[in-house]
C-alpha angles and dihedrals in degrees: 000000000000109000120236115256113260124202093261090059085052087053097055096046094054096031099231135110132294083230094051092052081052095057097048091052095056101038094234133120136016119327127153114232097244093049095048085049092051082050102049092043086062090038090063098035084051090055078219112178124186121255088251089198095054091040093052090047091053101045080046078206113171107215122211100200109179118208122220116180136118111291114244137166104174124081085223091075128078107228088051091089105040078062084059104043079058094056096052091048084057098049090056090044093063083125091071120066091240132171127186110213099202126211115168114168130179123291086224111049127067087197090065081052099063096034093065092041083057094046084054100044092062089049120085099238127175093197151012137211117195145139121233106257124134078032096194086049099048096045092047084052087047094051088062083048098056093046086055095049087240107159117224135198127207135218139188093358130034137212101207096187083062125107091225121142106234131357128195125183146099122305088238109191078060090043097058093045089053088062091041086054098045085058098042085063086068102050127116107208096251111115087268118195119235140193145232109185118170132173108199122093116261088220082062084072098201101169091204092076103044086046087056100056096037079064096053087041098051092039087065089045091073105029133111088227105092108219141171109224126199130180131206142180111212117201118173138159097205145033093248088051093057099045088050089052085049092050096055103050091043087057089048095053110082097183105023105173109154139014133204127195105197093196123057096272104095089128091080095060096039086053090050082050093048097049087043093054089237105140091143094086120101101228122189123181140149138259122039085239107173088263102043090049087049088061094039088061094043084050095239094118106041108196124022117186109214114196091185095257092189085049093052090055094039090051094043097057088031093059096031083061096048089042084057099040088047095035091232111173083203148001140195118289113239116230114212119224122244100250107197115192123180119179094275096057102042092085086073090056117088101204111314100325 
């Protein structure tokens, strides 16, 4: 196994000094401009990076890094396991003085938003990890990030015209054609009916969703399969609510075929099949959550997407550090794979990553 260039590697190929190459690498001292260049041009064919442990204990820099993202306690919501990717960043990165400034709001309400976007704007952070949701709100709060020279990193959706540091998370609008095309695998030629069913607010804004299903909706544009597509936001206060919506649209709906939940909530509609003894529905959905993992083995849900939701936190905090310690105004984004799991392969899954 090929060695990691070290510093002195970097030295004999450009036939300088060690202490020249150091002092190219921290920007400090008298180098001529010809001579920086010649060592910068090694230094990237080298593909040389900087021993971050020993960089951090040597700057001894204590690091305030505040957490946005939607508050969650249960391990059947989704948010619930980015928080603990984080924590587990944060317990490798003991060599750095870090503190984690949380602020966790509710998912629905866009006042518990702002009030933690407030909370964080009075704290002296070097950093911030979020998620765009309440999408006017965050960019306003981004801009106050970017003036203040505050790197961010993002998780789960991107906003690619941003300034922020990293970003992990799914390529959606595949994402959602991979599902369309698992189900198409399904499909009789016969004009079937399919449906989009999803359970978050559209005020929320989370981009993630929408892209999904502008990918499954895309995907059967172009396909020989001839569909029909609908799509529905289902809001409910009770269990009975939800069942009567469920009901109507099932009613309404002559060929149903397929459905595809675009969120993470697939489990509601497994358990209304279940009860209706309709089991002959192809159902596709996202995140390998403890219930919808409960009716994919039963073989009620068919086809969960996972997108490593503890991966995405743990790479989020992981990068946003080594872009501070190497004072990197940006670093490669970090694709997360499409994870397909059916009820033959989650065995092989330990939780969601």
């Amino acid at each position: 196994m090929q060695s990691k260039p070290s510093i002195k590697d970097i030295a004999k190929r450009a036939n300088v000094s060690i202490g020249t190459v150091d002092r190219v690498l921290h920007n400090r001292g008298q180098v001529s401009e010809a001579t920086r260049e010649k060592v910068q041009k090694v230094i990237e064919e080298l593909n040389y990076e900087p021993n971050i442990i020993a960089r951090s204990l040597a700057s001894k820099q204590d690091f305030n890094i505040g957490i946005l993202l939607p508050r969650s306690s249960s391990k059947n919501d989704y948010w619930y396991y980015p928080a603990v990717g984080i924590q587990k960043a944060a317990a490798e990165h003991q060599y750095v003085g870090l503190n984690l400034v949380e602020a966790y709001y509710d998912l629905n309400l866009v006042e518990s938003f702002q009030d933690k976007i407030s909370l964080l704007s009075e704290k002296d952070l070097d950093g911030v990890i979020t998620a765009p949701i309440y999408k006017n709100e965050l960019e306003d709060y981004i801009n106050q990030l970017e003036n203040s020279n505050i790197k961010y990193s993002l998780l789960d959706s991107d906003l690619e015209d941003s300034q922020r540091s990293f970003f992990v998370g799914q390529d959606p609008v595949q994402s959602g054609r991979v599902a369309a095309q698992l189900i198409d695998f399904t499909l009789q030629k016969d004009s079937p009916d399919i449906l989009t069913l999803h359970f978050n607010p559209v005020t929320q804004g989370i981009p993630t969703i929408n892209l999904r299903e502008d990918g499954f909706s895309e995907y059967f544009n172009h396909a020989d399969t001839e569909v029909k597509v609908s799509s529905h936001l289902i809001l409910y206060t009770s269990k009975e609510e939800l069942n009567s919506k469920l009901d109507q649209i099932f009613t309404d709906v002559q060929n149903l075929k397929a459905i595809f939940v675009p969120d993470s909530k697939s489990y509601l509609v497994a358990e209304y099949l279940e009860n209706k003894t309709a089991k002959d529905v192809v159902l596709a959905g996202f995140d390998l959550l403890e219930e919808n993992a409960t009716y994919l083995r039963k073989g009620v849900i068919d086809f969960i997407i996972n997108q490593q939701p503890i991966t995405q936190g743990y790479q989020a905090l992981n990068q946003l550090i080594n872009s501070l310690i190497q004072k990197k105004e940006k670093i490669p984004s970090q694709n997360i794979p499409i994870d397909i799991i059916t009820s033959e392969n989650i065995k092989y899954y330990d939780g969601l990553d």
